[in-house]
C-alpha positions as MATLAB code, in Angstrom:
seq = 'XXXXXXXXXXXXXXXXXXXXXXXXXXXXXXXXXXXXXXXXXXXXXXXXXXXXXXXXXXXXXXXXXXXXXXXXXXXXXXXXXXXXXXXXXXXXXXXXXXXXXXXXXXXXXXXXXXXXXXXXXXXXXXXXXXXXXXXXXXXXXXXXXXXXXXXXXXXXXXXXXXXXXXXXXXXXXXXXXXXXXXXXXXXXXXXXXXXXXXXXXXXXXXXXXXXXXXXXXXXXXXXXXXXXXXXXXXXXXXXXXXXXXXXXXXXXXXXXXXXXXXXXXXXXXXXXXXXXXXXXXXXXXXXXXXXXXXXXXXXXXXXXXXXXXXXXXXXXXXXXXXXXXXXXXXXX';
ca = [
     152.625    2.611  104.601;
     150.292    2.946  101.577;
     147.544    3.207  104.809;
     149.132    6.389  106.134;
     150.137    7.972  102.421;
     146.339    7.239  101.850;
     144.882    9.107  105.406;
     147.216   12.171  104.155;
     146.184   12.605  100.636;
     142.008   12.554  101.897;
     140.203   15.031   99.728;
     136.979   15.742   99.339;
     135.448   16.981   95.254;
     133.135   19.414   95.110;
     130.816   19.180   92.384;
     128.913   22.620   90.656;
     126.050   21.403   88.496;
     124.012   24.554   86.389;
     120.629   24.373   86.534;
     119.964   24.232   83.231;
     122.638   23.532   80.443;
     126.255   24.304   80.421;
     129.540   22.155   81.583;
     129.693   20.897   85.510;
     132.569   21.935   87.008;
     134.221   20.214   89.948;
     137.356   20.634   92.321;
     139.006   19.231   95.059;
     139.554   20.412   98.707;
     141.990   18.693  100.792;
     141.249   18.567  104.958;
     143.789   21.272  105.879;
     141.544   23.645  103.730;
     138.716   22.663  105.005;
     140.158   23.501  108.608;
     141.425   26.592  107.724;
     138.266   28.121  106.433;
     136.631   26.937  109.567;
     139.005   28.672  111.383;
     138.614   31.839  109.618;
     134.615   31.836  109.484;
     135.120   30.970  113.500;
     137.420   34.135  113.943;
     135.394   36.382  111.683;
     132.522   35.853  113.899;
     134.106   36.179  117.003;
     135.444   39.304  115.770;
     131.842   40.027  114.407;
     130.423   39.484  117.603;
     133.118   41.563  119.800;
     132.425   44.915  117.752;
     128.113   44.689  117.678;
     128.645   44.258  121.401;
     130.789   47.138  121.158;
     129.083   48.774  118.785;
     125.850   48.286  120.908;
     127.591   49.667  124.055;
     128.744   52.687  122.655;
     125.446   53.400  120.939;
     123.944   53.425  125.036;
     126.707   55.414  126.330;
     125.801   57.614  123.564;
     122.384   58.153  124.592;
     123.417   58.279  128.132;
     125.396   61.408  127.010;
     123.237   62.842  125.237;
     120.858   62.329  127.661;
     123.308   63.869  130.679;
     123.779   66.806  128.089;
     120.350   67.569  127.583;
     120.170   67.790  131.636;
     123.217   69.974  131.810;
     121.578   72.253  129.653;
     118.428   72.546  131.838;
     121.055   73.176  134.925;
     122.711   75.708  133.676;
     119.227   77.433  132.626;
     117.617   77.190  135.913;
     121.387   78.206  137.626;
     121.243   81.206  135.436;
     117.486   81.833  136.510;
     118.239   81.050  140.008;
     121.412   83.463  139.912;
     119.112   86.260  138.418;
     116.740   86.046  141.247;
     119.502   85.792  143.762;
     120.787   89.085  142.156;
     117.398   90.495  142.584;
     117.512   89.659  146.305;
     120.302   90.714  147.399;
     119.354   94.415  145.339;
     116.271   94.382  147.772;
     118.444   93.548  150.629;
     120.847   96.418  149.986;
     117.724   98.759  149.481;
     116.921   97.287  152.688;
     119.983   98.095  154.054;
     120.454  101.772  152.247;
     116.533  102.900  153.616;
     118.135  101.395  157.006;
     121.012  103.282  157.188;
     119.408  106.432  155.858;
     116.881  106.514  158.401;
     118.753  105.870  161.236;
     121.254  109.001  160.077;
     117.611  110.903  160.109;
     116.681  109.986  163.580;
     120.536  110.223  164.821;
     121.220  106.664  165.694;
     123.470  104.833  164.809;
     124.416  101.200  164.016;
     126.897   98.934  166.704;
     127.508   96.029  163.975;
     128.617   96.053  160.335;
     126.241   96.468  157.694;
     126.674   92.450  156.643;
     126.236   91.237  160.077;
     123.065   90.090  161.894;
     122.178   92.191  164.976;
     123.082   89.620  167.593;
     120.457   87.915  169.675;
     117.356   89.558  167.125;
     116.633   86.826  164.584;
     116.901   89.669  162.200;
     119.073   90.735  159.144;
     121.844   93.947  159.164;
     118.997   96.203  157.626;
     116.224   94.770  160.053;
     114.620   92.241  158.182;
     113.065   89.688  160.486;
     113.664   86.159  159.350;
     111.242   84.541  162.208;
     108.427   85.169  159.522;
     109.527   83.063  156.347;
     112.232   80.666  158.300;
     110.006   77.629  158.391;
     109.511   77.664  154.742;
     113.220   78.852  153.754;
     115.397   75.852  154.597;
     118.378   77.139  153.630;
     121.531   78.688  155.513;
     121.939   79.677  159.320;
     120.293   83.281  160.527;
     124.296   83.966  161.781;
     125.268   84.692  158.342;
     124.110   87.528  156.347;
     121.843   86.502  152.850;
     124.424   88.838  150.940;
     127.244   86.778  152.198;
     124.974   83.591  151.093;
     125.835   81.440  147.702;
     123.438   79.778  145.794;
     124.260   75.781  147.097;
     126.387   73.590  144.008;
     123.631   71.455  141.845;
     124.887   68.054  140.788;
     122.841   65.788  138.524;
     122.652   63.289  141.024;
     123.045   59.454  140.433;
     119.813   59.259  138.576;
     120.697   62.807  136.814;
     117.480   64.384  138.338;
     118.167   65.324  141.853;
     119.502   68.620  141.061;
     115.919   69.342  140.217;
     114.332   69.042  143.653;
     117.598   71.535  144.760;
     116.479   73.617  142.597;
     112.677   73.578  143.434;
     113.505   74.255  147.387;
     115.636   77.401  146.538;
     113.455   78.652  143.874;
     110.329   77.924  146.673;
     112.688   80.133  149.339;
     113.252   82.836  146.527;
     109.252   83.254  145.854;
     108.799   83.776  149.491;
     111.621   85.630  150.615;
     110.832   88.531  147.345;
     107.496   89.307  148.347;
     108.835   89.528  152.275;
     111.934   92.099  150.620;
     109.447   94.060  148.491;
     107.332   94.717  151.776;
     110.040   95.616  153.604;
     111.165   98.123  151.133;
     107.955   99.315  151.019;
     107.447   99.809  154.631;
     110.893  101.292  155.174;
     110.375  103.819  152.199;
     107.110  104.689  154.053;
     108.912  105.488  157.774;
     111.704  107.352  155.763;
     109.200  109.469  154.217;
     107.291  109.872  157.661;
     110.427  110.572  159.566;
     111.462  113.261  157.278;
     107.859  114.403  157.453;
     108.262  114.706  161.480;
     111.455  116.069  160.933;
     110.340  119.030  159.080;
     107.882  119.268  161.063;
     109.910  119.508  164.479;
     112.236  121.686  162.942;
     109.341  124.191  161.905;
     107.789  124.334  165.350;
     108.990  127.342  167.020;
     110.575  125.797  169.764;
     113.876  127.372  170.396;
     114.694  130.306  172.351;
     115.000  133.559  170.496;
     117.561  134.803  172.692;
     119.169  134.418  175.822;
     118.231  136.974  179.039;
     115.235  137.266  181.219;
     111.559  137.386  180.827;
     110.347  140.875  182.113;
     106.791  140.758  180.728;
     104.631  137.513  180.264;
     101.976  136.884  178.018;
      98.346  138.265  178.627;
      96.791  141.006  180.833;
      99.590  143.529  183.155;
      99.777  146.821  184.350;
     100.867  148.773  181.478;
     104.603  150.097  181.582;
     103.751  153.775  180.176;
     100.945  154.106  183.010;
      97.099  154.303  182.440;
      95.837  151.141  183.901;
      95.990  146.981  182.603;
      96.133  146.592  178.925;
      96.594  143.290  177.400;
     100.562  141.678  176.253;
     100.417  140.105  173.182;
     103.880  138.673  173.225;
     106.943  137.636  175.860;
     109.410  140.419  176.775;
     112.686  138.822  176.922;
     115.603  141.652  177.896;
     118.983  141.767  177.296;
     122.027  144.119  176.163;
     121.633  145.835  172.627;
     123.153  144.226  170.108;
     122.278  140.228  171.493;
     121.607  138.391  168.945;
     117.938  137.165  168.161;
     117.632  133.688  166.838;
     114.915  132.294  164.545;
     112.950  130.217  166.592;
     112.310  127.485  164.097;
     112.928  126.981  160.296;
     110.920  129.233  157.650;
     110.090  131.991  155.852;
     110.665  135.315  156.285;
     107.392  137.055  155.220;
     108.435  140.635  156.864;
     111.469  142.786  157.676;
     110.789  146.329  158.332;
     109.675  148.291  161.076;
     105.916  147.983  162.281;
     103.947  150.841  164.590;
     104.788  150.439  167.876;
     107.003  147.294  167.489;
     109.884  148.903  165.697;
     111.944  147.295  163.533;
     110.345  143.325  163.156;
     110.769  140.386  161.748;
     108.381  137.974  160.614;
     108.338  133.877  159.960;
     105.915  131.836  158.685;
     106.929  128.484  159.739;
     104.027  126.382  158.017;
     101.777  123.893  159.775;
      99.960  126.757  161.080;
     102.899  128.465  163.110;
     104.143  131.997  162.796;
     106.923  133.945  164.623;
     107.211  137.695  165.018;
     110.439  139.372  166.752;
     109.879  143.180  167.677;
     111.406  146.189  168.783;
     115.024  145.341  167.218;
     118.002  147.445  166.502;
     118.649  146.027  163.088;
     117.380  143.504  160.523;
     119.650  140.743  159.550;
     117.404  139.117  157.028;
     115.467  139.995  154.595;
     111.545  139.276  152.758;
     111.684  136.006  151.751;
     114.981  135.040  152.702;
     114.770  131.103  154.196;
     115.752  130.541  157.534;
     117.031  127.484  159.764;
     116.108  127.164  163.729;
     118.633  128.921  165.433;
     119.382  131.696  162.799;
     120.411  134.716  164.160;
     117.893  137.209  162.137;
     118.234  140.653  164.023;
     119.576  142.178  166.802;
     118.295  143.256  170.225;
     116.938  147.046  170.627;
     115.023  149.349  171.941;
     112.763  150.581  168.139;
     109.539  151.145  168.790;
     106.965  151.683  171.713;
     109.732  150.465  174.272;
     110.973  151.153  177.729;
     114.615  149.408  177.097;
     116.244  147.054  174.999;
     114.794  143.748  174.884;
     112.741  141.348  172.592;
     109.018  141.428  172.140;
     108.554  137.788  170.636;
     104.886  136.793  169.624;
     103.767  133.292  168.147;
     100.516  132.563  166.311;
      98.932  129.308  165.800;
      96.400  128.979  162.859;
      96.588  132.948  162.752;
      95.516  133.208  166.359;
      97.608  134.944  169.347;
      98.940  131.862  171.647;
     101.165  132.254  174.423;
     104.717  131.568  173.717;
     105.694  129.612  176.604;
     102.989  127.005  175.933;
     105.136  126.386  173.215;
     109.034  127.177  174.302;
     110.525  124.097  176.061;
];
């Protein structure tokens, strides 16, 4: 018994000596103490140890954000660079497109598919833009859809957090060489707008259309002279019909006369440009006036019978660089 009462009352004395002078002072700590602070030191560190490695993940996770932040930022800069060059495109395309449509309305054709579409079976876009040229290097969406219809593909940072850069790189490499394709093509179609309107002035100027509708009685060059005394030489194309038919401007112009002339009567005179002028003759009244403009097919006068004249009918002379020419070398 006095064994057991002996193992329970086990203490150890802790003795605190000063260094130099002054009173040691000791006390006594029994076993459960000692147990109990070695539990606590053992649970402080455990607890120590849980929040560093804590601590130490959520210091990496906090770089890794930062990090996936920093690369977020660059997407959305080169998305918003990428998006302003896709704007730019698709402006060229429509200019494309708008020079397209505008010169087919100049040339009087017209266009079977819708202005987004592809023209089937041509490898080419709705305004005419062949793709054949820059495919190879573009790698991005089927020729069957149109580029306006076309969305700039979704960038992801990847597993790594960098593959959205090499997405970026490819469509950025297709935008340098589709602009440069687009700013030729506007280019070229702004040219053959501005040539097509050129011919188009042009063939409307030419004095092409008939004057008036009846029957040649006199031709061009040398004839037996209607009022007697021999040949004599026709400087025009006697077209008859009854008085009061109306005379038509042969082509678009200028009036530069409208009066009456010696021996022609009452005439009319265009200057077409490109070298070309018109004069009607021998007419029973004046419709237009000096400098009035005129469009082919303009009625300007009517026929008569004014003048040196042996019955109503036109006297209609062209000149070509101010020289006589015979007008059915140039009436179709």
């Amino acid at each position: 018994m006095k064994k057991s009462k002996s193992k329970h009352n086990k203490h150890w004395t802790v003795l605190i000596i000063p260094t130099y002078y002054g009173r040691s002072t000791n006390f006594k700590i029994t076993g459960w103490q000692i147990k109990l602070a070695a539990g606590v030191t053992i649970a402080i560190l455990t607890i120590s140890i849980y929040l560093l490695s804590n601590n130490l993940q959520l210091r990496s996770e906090a770089k890794h954000y930062a990090e996936l932040k920093v690369i977020n930022l660059k997407q959305q800069q080169e998305i918003m660079r990428l998006k302003e060059k896709e704007e730019s495109i698709r402006e060229k395309i429509e200019a494309v497109e708008e020079l397209d449509r505008q010169i087919r309305e100049l040339v009087g054709l017209t266009r079977k598919n819708s202005k987004n579409n592809i023209d089937e079976g041509t490898g080419s876009m709705g305004g005419g833009i062949p793709l054949d040229s820059f495919s190879d290097e573009m790698n991005s969406s089927p020729q069957e859809r149109s580029w306006k219809d076309q969305q700039i593909p979704a960038i992801t940072s990847g597993s790594e957090g960098y593959d959205w850069l090499e997405t970026t790189q490819k469509i950025a490499a297709g935008f340098e060489t589709l602009n440069p394709l687009l700013e030729n093509k506007v280019d070229k179609l702004k040219q053959l707008k501005k040539d097509v309107t050129a011919r188009q002035h042009y063939l409307a100027a030419i004095p092409t259309k008939w004057p008036l509708k009846g029957y040649i009685t006199s031709r061009f060059g040398y004839r037996q002279s209607p009022f007697g005394g021999g040949k004599e030489f026709h400087d025009g194309l006697d077209i008859a019909a009854n008085k009061g038919e109306p005379i038509r401007a042969a082509g678009n112009g200028k009036v530069v006369f409208a009066g009456s002339l010696s021996g022609y009567g009452r005439t009319v005179i265009i200057e077409h440009g490109y070298g070309y002028r018109t004069q009607y003759s021998h007419a029973s009244s004046l419709l237009v006036k000096r400098g009035q403009t005129v469009k082919k097919g303009d009625v300007i006068a009517k026929v008569g019978s004014t003048g040196r004249s042996t019955g109503p009918h036109l006297h209609f002379m062209v000149f070509v660089n101010k020289k006589l020419v015979d007008p059915l070398d140039i009436l179709p």
